[in-house]
C-alpha positions, -999 to 999 in steps of 0.1 A, spaced: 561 622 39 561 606 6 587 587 -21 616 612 -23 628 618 -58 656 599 -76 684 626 -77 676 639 -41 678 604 -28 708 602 -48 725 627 -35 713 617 5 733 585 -1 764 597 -16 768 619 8 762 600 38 752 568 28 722 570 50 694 558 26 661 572 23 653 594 45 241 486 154 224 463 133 251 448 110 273 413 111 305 434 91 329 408 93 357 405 119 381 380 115 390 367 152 395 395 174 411 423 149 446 420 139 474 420 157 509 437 153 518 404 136 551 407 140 554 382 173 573 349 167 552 336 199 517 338 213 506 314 238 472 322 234 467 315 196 479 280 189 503 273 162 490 245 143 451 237 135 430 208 150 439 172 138 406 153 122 407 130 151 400 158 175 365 161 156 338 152 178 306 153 147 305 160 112 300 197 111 332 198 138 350 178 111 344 202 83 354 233 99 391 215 108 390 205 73 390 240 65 417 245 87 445 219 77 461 233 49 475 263 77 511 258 82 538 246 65 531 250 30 555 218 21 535 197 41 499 214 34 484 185 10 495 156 31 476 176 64 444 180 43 446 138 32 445 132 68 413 142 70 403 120 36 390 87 37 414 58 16 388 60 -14 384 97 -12 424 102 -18 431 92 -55 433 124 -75 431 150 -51 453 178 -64 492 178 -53 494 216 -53 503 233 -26 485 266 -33 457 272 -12 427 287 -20 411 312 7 382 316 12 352 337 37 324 317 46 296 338 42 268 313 64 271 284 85 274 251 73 241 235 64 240 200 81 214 174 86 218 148 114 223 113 92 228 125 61 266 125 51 264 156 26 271 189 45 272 221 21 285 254 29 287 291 5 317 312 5 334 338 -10 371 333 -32 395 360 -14 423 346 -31 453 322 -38 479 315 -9 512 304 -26 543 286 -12 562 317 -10 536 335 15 522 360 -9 489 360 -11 474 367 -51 438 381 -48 414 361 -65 416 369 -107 379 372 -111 363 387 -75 327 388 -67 306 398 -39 281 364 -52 293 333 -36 299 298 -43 281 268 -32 307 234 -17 295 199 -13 314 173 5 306 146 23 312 126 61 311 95 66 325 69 98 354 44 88 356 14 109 369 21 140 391 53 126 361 76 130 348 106 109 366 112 74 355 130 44 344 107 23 339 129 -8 361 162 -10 351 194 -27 367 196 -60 385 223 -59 420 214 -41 434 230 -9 404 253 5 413 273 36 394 301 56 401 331 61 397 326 94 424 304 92 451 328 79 447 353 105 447 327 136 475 303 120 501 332 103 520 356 110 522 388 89 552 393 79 566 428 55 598 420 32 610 451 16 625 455 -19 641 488 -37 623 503 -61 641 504 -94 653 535 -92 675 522 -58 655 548 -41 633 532 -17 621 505 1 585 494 -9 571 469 12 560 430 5 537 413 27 540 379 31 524 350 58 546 329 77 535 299 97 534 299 132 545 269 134 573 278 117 601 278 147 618 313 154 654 304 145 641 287 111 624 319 103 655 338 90 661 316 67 624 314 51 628 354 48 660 349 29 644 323 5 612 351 1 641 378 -9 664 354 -29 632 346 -54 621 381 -57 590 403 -51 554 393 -50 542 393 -90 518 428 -84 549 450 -75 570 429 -102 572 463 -126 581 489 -97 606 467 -72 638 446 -81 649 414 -67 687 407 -59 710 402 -84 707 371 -107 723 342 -89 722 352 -55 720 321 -34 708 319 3 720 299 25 702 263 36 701 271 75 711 308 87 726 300 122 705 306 150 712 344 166 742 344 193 758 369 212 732 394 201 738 391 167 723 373 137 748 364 112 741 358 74 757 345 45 746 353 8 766 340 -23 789 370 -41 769 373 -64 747 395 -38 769 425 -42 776 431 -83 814 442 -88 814 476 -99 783 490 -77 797 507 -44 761 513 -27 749 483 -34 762 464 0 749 491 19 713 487 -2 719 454 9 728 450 40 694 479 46 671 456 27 681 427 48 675 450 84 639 462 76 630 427 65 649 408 88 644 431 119 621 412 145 645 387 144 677 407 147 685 406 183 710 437 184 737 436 152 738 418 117 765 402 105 767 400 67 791 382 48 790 380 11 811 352 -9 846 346 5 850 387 18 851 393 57 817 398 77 807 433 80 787 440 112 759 466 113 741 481 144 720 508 153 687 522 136 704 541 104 687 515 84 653 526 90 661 561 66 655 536 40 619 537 42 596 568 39 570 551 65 596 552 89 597 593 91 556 595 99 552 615 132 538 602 161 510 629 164 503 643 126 493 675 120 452 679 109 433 699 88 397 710 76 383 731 55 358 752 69 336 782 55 358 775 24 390 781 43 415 754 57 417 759 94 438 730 117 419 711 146 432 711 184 442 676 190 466 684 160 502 685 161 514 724 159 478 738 165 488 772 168 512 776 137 500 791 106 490 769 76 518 756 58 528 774 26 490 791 17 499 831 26 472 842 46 451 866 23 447 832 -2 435 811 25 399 808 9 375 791 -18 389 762 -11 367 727 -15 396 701 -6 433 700 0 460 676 3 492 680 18 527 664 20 565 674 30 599 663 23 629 667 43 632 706 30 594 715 16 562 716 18 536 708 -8 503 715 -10 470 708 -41 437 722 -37 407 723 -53 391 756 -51 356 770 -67 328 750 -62 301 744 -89 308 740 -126 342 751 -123 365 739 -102 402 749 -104 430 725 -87 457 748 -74 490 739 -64 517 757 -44 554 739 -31 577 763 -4 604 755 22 592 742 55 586 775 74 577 794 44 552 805 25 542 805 -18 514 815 -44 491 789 -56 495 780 -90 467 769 -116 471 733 -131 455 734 -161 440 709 -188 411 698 -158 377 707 -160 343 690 -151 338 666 -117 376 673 -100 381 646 -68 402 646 -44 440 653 -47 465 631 -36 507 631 -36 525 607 -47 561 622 -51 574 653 -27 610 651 -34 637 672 -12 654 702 -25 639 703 -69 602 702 -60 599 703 -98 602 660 -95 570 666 -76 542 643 -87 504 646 -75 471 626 -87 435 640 -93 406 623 -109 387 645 -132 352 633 -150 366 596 -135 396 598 -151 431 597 -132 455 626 -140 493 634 -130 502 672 -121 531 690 -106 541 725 -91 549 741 -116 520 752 -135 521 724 -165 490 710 -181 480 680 -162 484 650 -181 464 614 -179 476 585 -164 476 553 -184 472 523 -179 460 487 -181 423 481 -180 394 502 -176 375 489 -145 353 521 -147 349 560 -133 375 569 -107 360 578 -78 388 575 -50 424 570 -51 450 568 -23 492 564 -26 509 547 2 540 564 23 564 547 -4 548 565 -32 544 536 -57 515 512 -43 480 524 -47 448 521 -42 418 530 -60 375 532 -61 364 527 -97 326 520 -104 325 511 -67 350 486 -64 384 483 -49 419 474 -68 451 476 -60 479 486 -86 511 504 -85 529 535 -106 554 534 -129 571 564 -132 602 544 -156 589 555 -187 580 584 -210 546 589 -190 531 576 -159 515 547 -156 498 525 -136 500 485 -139 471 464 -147 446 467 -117 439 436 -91 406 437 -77 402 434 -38 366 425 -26 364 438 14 330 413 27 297 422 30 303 456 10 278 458 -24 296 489 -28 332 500 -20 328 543 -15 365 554 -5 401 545 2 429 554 22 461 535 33 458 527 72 496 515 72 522 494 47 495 465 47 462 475 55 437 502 35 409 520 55 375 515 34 344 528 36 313 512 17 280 504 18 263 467 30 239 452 15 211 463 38 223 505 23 242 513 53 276 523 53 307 506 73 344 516 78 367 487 84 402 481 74 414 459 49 450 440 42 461 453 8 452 418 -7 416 416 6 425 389 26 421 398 65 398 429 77 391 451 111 364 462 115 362 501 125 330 511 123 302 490 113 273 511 109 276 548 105 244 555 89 227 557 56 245 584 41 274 576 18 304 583 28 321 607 0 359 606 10 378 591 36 414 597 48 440 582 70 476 596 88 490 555 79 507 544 112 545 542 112 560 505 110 585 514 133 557 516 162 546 476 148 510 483 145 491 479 115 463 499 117 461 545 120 452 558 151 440 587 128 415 583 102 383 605 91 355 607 65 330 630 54 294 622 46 265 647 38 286 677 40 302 669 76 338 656 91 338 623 113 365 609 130 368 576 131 372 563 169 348 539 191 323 557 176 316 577 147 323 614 164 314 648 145 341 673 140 324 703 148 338 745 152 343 740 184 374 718 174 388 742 152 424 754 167 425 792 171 406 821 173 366 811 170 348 834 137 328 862 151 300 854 129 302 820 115 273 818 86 248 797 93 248 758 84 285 764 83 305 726 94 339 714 88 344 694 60 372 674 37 394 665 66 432 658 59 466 654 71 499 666 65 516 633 55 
């Protein structure tokens, strides 16, 4: 289900005031990610090794890499630890760290006190847990020089520092932080879009509310700056929320919280503050703004607020085969029709995309292979069929479509995206020119894009890279904001995108050996898990994903699928083929030959 539109939405909360509805070393950081929502783990320890825990130099090093993890307050003293008295003067006082992926072991010879290492920049961790992908990516890496020497009786120090401030592994992040989503309303006060953020371990569990607070208080990570909205100007958090008693966690914002005048905005509130908040709500908030009486909230009517929260369990999945789309059997509903596409128009199609609202269904295909490919586009209520309609002002190359907007009740708010010739346009249902996107920078042909469940983040493949941007649909036309690079390791080339779940992308690409790989990656290019790591040399040419609901705390689909060389994989243990014989009903008497399922997709 996708970003409702503003008037439905609207209309939802006045009414109810319910919100919105082989041979590869692919690089796995630890053991894969974990839910990353647990304020324990006995197995993973919460702070990093101490330099006198260092038994050689090389051992030294690698902790050194480690001590800026934690407390961000207390980051530079942890990393002068580790510095010998002479080696202190000057070191930078920031406490922004720099991440980065080592990309081969540290070079060390016994007796001489230089050790050098190469590593990758993945990007900037600053004091308010966002993490700011590195300005100017590349795969190439960077060569560090330090040096160990033996002080008296102290033992190993570093003796000469890199000189470039804070350094921390990537390795580092995942094992020392917990991933954490704060949630902001879009501007329209529509939606929640999600903000991730990493929070200490060490942070204790009953200081943790109050660090969310703080992250909330001084407003969304810079990237989603254009799309999302803070709280009001001179909303003040409180030093120390209390620790949770009596099943209930009990917070105290300044009045300025809740702007005189605005009657949903304590209940935008009060939702904001349950998604972001709610691993560490033990049964009820209580809010209280200012000097007013505590309002007390329970249940899960909160979760309405987010999109992601209404993805199914089990999604429904689709194919197109022998230029028809057909579902699979392990779908959801494998037996009813195809949504909206009558039966008699069921065919020429090359690739489809479908999403529903609360009250429709919307569907975009591409149809007519060869020279002249038509997108087509068709909206009816769940249940019910429609004719597709032609969008036109698209010829050449056509990609992929993709939804960004299915609102409830006017499907004329709907908004979908489709490159053409690499360049990104905007379409609807009802039979209007398509019209291009703009935006900031020109990072090359499109040849992938992706929107997240809350309709504004996005993800796209230009001229074999990844970037990360987000749409703007505030002014006169559609835009998207100036495009961050993300670079996933040990791709040369990035292939195809699709969001795995609010903070992790499913990418396929191709190593540096020609083979292609499909890991996951967190949306800042930080942290990755590895799905497949060698599936062959064929490219893969699309790739999709049913994003996993944040309500069921994982991080990563259970459903995702490519296509490479004409045939559908799903992406499991193992690469597996989707072949006829997973087709739901009736088998074709006479299926041509060669005939395979291809463009696989979901209704999301």
């Amino acid at each position: 289900m996708r970003r409702y539109a503003t008037l439905a939405l609207a209309a939802v909360l006045l009414a109810g005031g319910c919100g919105i509805p082989d041979d590869t070393d692919v690089t796995v950081i630890g053991d894969g990610p974990s839910a990353g929502f647990a304020t324990t783990d006995d197995s993973v320890p919460s702070e990093p090794p101490k330099r006198e825990s260092a038994t050689d130099p090389a051992q030294l090093v690698n902790y050194y890499l480690q001590a800026a993890a934690g407390d961000p307050e207390g980051a530079v003293n942890r990393v002068k630890s580790f510095l010998s008295e002479d080696a202190k003067p000057g070191f930078p006082a920031t406490a922004d760290v720099r991440v980065i992926r080592l990309t081969d072991k540290l070079l060390y010879t016994p007796g001489d006190p230089e050790i050098t290492f190469r590593a990758q920049q993945v990007g900037t961790l600053k004091s308010n847990g966002v993490l700011e992908p590195s300005p100017d990516p590349s795969p190439a890496d960077t060569e560090y020089k330090l040096k160990v020497g033996t002080v008296g009786e102290a033992g190993l120090f570093i003796t000469s520092p890199p000189p470039r401030g804070l350094l921390m592994t990537d390795t580092a992040l995942n094992d020392y932080y917990l991933r954490r989503t704060v949630y902001f309303w879009n501007n329209d006060n529509t939606a929640l879009v999600p903000d991730l953020r990493y929070m200490p371990r060490s942070l204790p569990s009953v200081q943790q509310p109050t660090t969310i607070l703080n992250w909330l208080v001084n407003g969304p990570a810079s990237w989603l700056g254009d799309t999302v909205h803070g709280l009001p100007t001179g909303t003040a958090a409180p030093d120390n929320v209390p620790a949770a008693a009596n099943e209930t966690l009990q917070v105290t914002l300044s009045a300025q919280a809740v702007p005189t005048g605005d009657d949903k905005s304590l209940d935008r509130l009060r939702r904001q503050l349950q998604w972001s908040l709610r691993d560490l709500i033990p049964r009820d908030l209580e809010l209280k703004i200012g000097n007013q009486d505590p309002v007390r909230y329970s249940g899960i009517d909160y979760q309405d607020s987010n999109v992601a929260a209404r993805l199914a369990d089990r999604p429904e999945r689709f194919v197109v085969y022998n230029s028809s789309i057909r579902r699979l059997n392990d779908s959801a509903q494998p037996a009813d029709p195809i949504p909206v596409i009558k039966s008699p128009d069921n065919k020429g199609f090359v690739s489809a995309a479908m999403s529903s609202s609360a009250t429709h269904t919307y569907v975009a295909a591409v149809t007519g292979a060869g020279k002249s490919p038509k997108l087509r586009v068709a909206v009816a209520r769940i249940g019910q069929q429609n004719d597709l309609v032609e969008v036109p002002g698209l010829t050449g190359n056509l990609g992929r479509p993709v939804w960004a907007i299915t609102p409830d009740n006017d499907p004329s708010g709907a908004i979908g995206l489709i490159t053409a010739n690499g360049k990104l346009y905007s379409f609807g249902v009802g039979g209007a020119k398509a019209v291009p996107v703009e935006w900031q920078g020109d990072p090359g042909a499109i040849t992938a894009i992706s929107v997240a469940p809350d309709g504004y983040r996005v993800a796209l493949v230009a001229g074999g890279r990844l970037y990360r941007t987000v749409l703007d649909t505030g002014g006169d036309a559609l835009t998207l904001s100036a495009p961050e690079q993300l670079q996933p390791p040990n791709f040369s080339s990035v292939a195809a995108v699709a969001w795995s779940s609010e903070t992790y992308l499913a990418v396929a690409g191709t190593r540096a050996d020609g083979r292609s790989a499909v890991m996951d990656v967190s949306v800042d290019g930080a942290l990755t898990y590895a799905r497949l790591t060698d599936i062959g040399k064929e490219t893969v040419i699309y790739l999709t994903a049913y994003p996993a609901n944040p309500v069921s705390r994982e991080e990563n689909s259970d459903s995702e699928a490519y296509e490479t060389a004409g045939d559908a994989w799903d992406v499991l243990g193992e690469p597996v083929r989707i072949t006829a014989a997973d087709l739901a009903g009736p088998a074709a008497s006479a299926p041509p030959a060669g005939a395979a399922p291809t463009a696989p997709f979901f209704l999301d």
